[in-house]
mmJSON file of the N, C-alpha and C atoms, coordinates in Angstrom:
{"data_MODEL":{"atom_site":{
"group_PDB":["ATOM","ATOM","ATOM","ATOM","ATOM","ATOM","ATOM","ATOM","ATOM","ATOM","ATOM","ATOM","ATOM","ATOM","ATOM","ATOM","ATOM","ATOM","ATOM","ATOM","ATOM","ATOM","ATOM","ATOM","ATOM","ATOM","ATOM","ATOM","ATOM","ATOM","ATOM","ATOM","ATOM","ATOM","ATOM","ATOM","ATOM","ATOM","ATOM","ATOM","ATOM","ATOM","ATOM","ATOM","ATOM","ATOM","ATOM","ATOM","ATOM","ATOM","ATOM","ATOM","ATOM","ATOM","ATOM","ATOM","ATOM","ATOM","ATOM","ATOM","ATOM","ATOM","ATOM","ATOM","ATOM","ATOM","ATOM","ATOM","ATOM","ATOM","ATOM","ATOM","ATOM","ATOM","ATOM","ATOM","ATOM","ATOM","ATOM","ATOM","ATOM","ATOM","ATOM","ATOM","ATOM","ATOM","ATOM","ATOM","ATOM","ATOM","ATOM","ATOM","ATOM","ATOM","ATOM","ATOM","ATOM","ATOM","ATOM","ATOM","ATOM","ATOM","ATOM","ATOM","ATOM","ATOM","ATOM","ATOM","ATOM","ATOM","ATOM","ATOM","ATOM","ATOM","ATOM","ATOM","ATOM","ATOM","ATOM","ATOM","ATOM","ATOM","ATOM","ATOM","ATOM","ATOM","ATOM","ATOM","ATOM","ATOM","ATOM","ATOM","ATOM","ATOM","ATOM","ATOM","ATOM","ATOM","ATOM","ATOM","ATOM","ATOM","ATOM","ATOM","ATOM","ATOM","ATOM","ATOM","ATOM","ATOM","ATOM","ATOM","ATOM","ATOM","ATOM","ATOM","ATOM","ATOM","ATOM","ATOM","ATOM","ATOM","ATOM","ATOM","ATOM","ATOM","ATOM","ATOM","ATOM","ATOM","ATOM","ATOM","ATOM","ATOM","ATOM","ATOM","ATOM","ATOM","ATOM","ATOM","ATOM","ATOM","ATOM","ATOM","ATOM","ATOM","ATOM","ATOM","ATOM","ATOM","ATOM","ATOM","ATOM","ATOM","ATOM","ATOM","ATOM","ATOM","ATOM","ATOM","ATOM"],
"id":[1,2,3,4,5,6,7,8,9,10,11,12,13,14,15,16,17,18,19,20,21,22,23,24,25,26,27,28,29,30,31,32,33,34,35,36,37,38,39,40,41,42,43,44,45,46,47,48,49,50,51,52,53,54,55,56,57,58,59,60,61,62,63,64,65,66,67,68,69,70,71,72,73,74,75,76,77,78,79,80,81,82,83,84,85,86,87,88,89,90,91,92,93,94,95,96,97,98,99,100,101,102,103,104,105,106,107,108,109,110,111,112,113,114,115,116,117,118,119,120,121,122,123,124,125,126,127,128,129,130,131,132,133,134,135,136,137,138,139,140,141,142,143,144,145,146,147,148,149,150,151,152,153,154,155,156,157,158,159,160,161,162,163,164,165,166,167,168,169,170,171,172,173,174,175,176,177,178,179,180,181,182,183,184,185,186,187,188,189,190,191,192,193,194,195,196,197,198,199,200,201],
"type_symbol":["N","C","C","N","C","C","N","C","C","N","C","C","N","C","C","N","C","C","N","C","C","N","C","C","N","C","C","N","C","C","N","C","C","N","C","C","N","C","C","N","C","C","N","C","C","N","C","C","N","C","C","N","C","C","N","C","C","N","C","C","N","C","C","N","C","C","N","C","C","N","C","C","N","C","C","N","C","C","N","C","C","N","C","C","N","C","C","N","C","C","N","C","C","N","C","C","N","C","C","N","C","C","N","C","C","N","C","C","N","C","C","N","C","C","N","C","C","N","C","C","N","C","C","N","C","C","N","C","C","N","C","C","N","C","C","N","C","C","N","C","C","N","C","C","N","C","C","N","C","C","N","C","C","N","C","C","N","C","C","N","C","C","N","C","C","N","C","C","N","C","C","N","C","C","N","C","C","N","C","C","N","C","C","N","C","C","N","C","C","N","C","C","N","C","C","N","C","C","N","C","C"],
"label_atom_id":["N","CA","C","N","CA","C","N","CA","C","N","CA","C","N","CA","C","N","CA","C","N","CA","C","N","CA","C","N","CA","C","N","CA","C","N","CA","C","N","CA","C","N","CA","C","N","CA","C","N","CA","C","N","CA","C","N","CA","C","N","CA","C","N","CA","C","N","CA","C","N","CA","C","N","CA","C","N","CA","C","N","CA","C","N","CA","C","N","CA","C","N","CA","C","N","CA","C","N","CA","C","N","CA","C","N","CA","C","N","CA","C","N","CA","C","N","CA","C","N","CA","C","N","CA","C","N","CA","C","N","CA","C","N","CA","C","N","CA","C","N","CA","C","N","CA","C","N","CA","C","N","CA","C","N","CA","C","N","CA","C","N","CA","C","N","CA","C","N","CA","C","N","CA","C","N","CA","C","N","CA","C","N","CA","C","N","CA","C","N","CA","C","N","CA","C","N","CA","C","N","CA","C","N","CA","C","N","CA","C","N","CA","C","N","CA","C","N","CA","C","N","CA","C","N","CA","C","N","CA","C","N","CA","C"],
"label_alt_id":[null,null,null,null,null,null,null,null,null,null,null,null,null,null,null,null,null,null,null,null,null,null,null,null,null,null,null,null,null,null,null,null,null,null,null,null,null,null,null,null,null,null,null,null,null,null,null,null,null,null,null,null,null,null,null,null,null,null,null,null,null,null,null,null,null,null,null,null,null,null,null,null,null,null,null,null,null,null,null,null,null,null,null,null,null,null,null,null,null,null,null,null,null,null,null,null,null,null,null,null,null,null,null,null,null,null,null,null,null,null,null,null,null,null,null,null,null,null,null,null,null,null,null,null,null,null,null,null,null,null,null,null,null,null,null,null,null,null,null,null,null,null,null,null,null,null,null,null,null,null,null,null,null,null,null,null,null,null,null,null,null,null,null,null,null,null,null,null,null,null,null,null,null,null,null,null,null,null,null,null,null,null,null,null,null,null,null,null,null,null,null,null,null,null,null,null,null,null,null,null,null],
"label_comp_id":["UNK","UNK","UNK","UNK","UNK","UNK","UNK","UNK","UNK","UNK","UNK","UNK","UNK","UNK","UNK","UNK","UNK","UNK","UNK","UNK","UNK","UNK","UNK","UNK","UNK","UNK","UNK","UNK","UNK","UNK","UNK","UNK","UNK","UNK","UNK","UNK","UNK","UNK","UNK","UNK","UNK","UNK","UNK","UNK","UNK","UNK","UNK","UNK","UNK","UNK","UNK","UNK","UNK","UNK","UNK","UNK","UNK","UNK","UNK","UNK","UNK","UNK","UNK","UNK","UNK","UNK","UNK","UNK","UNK","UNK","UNK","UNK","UNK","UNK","UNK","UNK","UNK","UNK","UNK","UNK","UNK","UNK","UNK","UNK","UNK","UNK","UNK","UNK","UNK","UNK","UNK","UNK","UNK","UNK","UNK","UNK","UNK","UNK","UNK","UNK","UNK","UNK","UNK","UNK","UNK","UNK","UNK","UNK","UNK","UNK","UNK","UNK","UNK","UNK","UNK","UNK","UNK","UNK","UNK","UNK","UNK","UNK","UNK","UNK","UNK","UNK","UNK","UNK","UNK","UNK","UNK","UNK","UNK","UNK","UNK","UNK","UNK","UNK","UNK","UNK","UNK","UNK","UNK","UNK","UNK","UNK","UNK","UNK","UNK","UNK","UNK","UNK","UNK","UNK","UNK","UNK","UNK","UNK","UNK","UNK","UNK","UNK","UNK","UNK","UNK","UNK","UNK","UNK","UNK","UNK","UNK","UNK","UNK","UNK","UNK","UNK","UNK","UNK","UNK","UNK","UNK","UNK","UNK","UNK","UNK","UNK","UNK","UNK","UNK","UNK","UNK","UNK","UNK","UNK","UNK","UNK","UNK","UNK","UNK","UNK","UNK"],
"label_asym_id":["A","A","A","A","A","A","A","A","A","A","A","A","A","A","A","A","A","A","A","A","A","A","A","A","A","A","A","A","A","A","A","A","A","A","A","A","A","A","A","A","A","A","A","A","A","A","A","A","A","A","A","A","A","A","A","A","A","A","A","A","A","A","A","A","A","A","A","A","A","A","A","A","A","A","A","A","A","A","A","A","A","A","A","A","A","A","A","A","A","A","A","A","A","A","A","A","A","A","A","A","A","A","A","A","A","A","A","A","A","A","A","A","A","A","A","A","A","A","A","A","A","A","A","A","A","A","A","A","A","A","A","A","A","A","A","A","A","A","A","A","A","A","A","A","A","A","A","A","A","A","A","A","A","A","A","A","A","A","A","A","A","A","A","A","A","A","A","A","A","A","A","A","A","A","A","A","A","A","A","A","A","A","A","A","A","A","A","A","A","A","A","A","A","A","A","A","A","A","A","A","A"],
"label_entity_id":["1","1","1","1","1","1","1","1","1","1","1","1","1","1","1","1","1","1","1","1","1","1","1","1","1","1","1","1","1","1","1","1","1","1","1","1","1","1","1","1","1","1","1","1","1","1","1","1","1","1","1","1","1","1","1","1","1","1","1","1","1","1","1","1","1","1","1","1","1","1","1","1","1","1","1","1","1","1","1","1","1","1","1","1","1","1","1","1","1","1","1","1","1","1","1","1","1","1","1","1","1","1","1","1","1","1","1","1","1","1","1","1","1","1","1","1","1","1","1","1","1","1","1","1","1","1","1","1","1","1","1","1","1","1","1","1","1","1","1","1","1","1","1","1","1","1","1","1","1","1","1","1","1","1","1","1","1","1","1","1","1","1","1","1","1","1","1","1","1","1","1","1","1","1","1","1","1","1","1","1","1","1","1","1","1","1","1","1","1","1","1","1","1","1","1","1","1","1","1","1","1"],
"label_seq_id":[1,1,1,2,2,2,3,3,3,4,4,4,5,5,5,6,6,6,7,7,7,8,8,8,9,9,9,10,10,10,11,11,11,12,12,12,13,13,13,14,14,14,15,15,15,16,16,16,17,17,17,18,18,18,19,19,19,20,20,20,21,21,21,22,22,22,23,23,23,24,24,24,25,25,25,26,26,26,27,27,27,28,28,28,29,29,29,30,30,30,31,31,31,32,32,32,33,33,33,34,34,34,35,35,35,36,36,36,37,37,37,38,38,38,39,39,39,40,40,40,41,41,41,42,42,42,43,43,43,44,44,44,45,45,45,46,46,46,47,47,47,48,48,48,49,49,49,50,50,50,51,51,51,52,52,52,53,53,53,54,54,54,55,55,55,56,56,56,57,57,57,58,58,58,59,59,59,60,60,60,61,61,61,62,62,62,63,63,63,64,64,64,65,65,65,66,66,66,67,67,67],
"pdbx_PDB_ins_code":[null,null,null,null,null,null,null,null,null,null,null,null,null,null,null,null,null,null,null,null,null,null,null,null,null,null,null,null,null,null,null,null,null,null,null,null,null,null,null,null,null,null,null,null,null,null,null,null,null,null,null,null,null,null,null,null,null,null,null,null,null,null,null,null,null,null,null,null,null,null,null,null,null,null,null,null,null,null,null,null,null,null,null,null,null,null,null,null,null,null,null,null,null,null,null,null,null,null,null,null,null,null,null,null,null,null,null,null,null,null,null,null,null,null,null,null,null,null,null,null,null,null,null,null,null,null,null,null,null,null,null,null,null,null,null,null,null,null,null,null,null,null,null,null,null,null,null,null,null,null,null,null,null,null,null,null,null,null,null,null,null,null,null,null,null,null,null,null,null,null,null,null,null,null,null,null,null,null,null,null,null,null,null,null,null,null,null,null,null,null,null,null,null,null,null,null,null,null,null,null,null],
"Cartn_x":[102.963,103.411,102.361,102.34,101.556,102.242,101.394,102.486,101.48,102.361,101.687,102.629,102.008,102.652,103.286,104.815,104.994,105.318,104.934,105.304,105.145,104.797,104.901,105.97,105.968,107.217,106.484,106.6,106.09,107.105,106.229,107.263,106.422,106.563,106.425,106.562,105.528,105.045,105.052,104.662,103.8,102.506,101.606,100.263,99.374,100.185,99.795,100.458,101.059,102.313,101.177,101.572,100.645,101.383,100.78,101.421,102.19,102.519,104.047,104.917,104.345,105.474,106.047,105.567,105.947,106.631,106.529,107.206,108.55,108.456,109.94,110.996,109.847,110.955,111.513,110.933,111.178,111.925,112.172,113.003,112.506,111.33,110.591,110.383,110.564,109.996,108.582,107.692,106.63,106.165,106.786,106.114,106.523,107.408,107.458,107.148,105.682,105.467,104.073,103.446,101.924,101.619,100.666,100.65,98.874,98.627,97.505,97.805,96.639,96.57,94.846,95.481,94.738,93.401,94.297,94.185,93.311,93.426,92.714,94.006,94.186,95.002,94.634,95.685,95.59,95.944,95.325,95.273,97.029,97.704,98.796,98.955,97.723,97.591,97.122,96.474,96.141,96.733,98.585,99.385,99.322,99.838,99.534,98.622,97.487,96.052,95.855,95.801,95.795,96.905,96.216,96.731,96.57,97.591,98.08,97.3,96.578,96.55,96.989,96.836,97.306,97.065,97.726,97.636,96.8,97.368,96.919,98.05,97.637,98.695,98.692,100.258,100.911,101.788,101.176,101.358,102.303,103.829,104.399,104.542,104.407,104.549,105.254,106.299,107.105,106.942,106.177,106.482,107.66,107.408,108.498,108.959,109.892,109.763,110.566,110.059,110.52,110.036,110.462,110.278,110.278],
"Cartn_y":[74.72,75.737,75.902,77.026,77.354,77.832,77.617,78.056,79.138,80.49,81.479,81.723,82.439,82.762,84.138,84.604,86.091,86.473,86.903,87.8,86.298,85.588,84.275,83.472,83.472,82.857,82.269,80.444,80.189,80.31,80.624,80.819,80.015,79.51,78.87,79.686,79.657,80.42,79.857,80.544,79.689,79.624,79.645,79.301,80.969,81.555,83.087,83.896,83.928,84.979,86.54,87.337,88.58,89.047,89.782,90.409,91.381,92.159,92.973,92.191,90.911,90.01,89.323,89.284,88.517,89.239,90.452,91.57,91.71,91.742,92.136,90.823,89.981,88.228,88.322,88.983,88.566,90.167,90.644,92.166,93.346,93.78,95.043,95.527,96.988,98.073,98.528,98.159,98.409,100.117,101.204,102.201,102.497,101.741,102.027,100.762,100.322,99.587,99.356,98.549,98.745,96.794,96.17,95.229,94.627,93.428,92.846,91.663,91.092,89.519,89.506,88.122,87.727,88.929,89.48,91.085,92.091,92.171,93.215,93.97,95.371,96.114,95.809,95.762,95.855,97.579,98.115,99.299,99.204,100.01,99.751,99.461,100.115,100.359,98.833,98.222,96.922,95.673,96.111,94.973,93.961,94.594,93.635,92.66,93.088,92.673,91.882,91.711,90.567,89.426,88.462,87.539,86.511,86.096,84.92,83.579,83.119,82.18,80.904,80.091,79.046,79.183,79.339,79.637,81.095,82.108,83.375,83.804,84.479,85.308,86.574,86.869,88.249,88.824,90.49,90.866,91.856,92.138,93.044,94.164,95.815,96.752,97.677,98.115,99.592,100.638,102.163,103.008,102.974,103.223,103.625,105.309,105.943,107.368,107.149,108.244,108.792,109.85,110.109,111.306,111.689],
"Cartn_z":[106.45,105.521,104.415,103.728,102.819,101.297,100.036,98.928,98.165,98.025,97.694,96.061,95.477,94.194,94.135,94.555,94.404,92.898,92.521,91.414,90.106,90.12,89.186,89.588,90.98,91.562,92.902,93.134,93.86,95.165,96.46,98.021,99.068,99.827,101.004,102.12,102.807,104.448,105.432,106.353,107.977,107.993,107.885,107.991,108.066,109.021,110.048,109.504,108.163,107.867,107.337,107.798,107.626,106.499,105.332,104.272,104.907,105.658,105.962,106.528,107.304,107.634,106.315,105.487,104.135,103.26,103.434,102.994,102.837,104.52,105.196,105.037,105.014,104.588,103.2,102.719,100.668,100.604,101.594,101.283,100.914,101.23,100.533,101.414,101.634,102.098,101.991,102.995,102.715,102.087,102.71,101.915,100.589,99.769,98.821,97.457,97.877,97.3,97.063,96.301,96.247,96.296,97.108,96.799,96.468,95.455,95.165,95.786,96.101,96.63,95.631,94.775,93.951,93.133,92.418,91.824,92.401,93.993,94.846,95.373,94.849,95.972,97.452,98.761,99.828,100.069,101.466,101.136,102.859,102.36,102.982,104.198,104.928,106.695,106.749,105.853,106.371,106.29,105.818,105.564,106.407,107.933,109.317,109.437,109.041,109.175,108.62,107.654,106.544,106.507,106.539,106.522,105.003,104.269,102.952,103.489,102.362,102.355,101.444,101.605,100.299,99.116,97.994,96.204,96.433,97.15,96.518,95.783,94.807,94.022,94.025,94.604,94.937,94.717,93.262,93.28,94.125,93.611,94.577,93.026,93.405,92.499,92.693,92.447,93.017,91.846,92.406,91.154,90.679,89.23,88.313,88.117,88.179,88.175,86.388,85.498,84.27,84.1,83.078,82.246,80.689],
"occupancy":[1.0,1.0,1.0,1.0,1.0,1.0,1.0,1.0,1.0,1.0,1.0,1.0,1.0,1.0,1.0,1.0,1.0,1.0,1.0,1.0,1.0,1.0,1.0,1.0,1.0,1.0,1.0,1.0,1.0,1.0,1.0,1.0,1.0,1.0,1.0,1.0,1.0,1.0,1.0,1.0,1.0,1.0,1.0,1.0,1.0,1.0,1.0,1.0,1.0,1.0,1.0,1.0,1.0,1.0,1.0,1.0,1.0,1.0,1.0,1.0,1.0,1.0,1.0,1.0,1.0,1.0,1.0,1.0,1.0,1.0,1.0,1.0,1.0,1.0,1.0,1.0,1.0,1.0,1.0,1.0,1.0,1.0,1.0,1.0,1.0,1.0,1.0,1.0,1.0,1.0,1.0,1.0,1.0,1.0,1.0,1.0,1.0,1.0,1.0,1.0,1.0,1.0,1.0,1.0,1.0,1.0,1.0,1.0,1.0,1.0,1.0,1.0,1.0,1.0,1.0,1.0,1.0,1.0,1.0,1.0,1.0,1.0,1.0,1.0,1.0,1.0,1.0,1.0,1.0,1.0,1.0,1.0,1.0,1.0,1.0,1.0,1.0,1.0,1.0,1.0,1.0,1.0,1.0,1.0,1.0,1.0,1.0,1.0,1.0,1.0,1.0,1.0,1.0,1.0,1.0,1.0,1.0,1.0,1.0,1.0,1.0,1.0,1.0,1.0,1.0,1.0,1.0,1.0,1.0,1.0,1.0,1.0,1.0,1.0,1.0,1.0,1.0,1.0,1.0,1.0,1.0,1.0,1.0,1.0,1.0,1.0,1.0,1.0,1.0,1.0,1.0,1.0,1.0,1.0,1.0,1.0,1.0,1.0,1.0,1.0,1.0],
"B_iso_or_equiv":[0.0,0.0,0.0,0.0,0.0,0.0,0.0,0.0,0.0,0.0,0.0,0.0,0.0,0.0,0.0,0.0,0.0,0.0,0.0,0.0,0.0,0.0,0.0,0.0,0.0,0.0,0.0,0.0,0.0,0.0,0.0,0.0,0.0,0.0,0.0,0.0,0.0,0.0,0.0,0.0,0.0,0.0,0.0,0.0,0.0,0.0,0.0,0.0,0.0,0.0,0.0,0.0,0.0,0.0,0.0,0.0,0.0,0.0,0.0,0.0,0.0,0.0,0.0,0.0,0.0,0.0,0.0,0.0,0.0,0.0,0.0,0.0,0.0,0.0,0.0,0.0,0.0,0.0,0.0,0.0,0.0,0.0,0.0,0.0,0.0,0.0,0.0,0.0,0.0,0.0,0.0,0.0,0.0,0.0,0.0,0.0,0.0,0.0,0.0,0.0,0.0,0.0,0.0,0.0,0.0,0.0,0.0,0.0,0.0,0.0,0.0,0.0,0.0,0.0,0.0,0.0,0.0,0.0,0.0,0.0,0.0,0.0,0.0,0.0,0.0,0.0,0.0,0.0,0.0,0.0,0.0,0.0,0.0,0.0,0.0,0.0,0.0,0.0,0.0,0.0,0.0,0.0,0.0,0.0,0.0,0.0,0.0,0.0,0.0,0.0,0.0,0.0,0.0,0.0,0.0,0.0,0.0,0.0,0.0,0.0,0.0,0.0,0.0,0.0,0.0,0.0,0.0,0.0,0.0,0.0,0.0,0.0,0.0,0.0,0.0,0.0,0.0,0.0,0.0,0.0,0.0,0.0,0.0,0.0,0.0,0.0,0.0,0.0,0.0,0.0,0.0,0.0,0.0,0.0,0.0,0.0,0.0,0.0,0.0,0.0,0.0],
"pdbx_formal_charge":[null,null,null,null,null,null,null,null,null,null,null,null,null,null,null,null,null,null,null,null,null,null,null,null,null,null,null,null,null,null,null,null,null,null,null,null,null,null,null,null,null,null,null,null,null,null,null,null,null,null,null,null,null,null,null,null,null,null,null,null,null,null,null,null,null,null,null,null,null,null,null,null,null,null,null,null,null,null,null,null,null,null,null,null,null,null,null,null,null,null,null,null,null,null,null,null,null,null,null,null,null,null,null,null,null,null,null,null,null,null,null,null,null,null,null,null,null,null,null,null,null,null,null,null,null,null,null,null,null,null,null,null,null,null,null,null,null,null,null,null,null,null,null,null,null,null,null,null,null,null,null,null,null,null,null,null,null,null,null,null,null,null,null,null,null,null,null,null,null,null,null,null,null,null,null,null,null,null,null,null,null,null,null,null,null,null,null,null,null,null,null,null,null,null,null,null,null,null,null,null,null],
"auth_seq_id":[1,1,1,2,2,2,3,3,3,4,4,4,5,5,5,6,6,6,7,7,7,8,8,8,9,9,9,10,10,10,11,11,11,12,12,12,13,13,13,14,14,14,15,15,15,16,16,16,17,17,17,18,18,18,19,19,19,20,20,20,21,21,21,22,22,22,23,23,23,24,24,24,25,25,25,26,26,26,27,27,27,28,28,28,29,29,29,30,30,30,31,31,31,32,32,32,33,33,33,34,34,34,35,35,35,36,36,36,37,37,37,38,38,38,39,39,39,40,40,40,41,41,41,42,42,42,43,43,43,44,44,44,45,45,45,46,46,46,47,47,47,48,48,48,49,49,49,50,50,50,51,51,51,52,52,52,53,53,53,54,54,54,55,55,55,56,56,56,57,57,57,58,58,58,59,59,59,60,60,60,61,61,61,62,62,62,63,63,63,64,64,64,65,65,65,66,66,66,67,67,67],
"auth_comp_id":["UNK","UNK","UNK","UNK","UNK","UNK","UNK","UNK","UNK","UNK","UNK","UNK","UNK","UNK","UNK","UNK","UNK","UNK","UNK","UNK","UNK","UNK","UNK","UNK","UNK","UNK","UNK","UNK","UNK","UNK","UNK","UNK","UNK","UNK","UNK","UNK","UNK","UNK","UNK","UNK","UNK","UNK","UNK","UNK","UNK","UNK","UNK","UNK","UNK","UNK","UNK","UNK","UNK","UNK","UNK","UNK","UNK","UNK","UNK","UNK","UNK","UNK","UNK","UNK","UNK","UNK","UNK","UNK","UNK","UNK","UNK","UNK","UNK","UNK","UNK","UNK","UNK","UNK","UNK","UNK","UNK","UNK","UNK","UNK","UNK","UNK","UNK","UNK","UNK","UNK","UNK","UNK","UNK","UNK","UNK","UNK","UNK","UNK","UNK","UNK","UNK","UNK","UNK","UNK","UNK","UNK","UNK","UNK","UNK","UNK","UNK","UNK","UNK","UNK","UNK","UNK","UNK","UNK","UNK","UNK","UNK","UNK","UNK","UNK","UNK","UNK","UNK","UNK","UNK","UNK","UNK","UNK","UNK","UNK","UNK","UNK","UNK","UNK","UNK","UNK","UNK","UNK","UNK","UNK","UNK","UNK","UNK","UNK","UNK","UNK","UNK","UNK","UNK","UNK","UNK","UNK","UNK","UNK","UNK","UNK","UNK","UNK","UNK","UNK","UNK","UNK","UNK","UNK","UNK","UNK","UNK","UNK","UNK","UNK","UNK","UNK","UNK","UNK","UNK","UNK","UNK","UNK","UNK","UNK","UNK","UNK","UNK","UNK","UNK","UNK","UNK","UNK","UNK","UNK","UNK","UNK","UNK","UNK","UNK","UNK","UNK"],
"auth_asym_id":["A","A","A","A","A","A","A","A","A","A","A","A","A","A","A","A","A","A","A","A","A","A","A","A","A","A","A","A","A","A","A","A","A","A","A","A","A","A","A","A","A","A","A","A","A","A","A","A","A","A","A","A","A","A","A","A","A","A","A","A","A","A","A","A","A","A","A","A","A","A","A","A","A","A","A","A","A","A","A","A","A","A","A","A","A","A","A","A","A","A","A","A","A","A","A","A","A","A","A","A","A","A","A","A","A","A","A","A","A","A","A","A","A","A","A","A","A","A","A","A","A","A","A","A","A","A","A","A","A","A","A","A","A","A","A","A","A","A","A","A","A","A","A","A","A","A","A","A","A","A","A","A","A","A","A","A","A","A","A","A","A","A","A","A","A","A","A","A","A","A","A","A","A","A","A","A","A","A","A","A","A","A","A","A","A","A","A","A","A","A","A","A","A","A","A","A","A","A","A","A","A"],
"auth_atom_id":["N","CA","C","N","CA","C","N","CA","C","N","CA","C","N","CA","C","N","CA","C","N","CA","C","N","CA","C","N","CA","C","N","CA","C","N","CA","C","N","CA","C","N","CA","C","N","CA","C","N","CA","C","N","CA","C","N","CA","C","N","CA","C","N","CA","C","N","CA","C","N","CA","C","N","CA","C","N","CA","C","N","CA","C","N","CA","C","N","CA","C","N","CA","C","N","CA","C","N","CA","C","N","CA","C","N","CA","C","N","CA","C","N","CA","C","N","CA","C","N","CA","C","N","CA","C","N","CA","C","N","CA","C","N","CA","C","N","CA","C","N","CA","C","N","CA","C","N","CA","C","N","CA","C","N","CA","C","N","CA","C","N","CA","C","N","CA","C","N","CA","C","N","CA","C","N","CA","C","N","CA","C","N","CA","C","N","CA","C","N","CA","C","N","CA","C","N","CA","C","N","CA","C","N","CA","C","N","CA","C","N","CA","C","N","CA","C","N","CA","C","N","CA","C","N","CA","C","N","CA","C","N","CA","C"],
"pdbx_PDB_model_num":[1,1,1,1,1,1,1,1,1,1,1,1,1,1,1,1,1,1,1,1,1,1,1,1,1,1,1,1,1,1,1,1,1,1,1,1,1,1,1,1,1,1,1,1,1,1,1,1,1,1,1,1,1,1,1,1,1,1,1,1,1,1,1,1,1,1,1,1,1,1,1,1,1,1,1,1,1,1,1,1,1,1,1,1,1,1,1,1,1,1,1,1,1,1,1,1,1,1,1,1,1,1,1,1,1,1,1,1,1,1,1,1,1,1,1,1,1,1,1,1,1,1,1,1,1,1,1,1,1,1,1,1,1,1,1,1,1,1,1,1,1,1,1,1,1,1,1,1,1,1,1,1,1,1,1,1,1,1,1,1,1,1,1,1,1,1,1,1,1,1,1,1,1,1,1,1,1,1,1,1,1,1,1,1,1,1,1,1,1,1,1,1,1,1,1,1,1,1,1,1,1]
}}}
């Protein structure tokens, strides 16, 4: 297992967990969300792709709508 930091909140993985698989575990909808791993946006198409590793910190962001 691996320990990543979400949001200033530490979580525990599998080794191989791909950021949309990590996603969908912690409850987020990927298109409505923006995510950093250790303050680099990932660009969305490459959630799959990418793979967490140990003590990265991740950012999860959802627009805010106002007015």
């Amino acid at each position: 297992m691996i320990e990543v930091v979400l949001n200033g909140e530490g979580r525990t993985l599998p080794p191989t967990t791909s950021v949309a698989s990590a996603l969908q575990q912690w409850g987020y909808r990927c298109e409505q969300i923006a995510v950093a791993i250790n303050g680099e946006f990932v660009a969305r198409g490459e959630y799959a792709n990418t793979l967490l590793r140990a003590k990265d910190f991740v950012e999860v962001v959802a627009p805010v709508q106002g007015g």
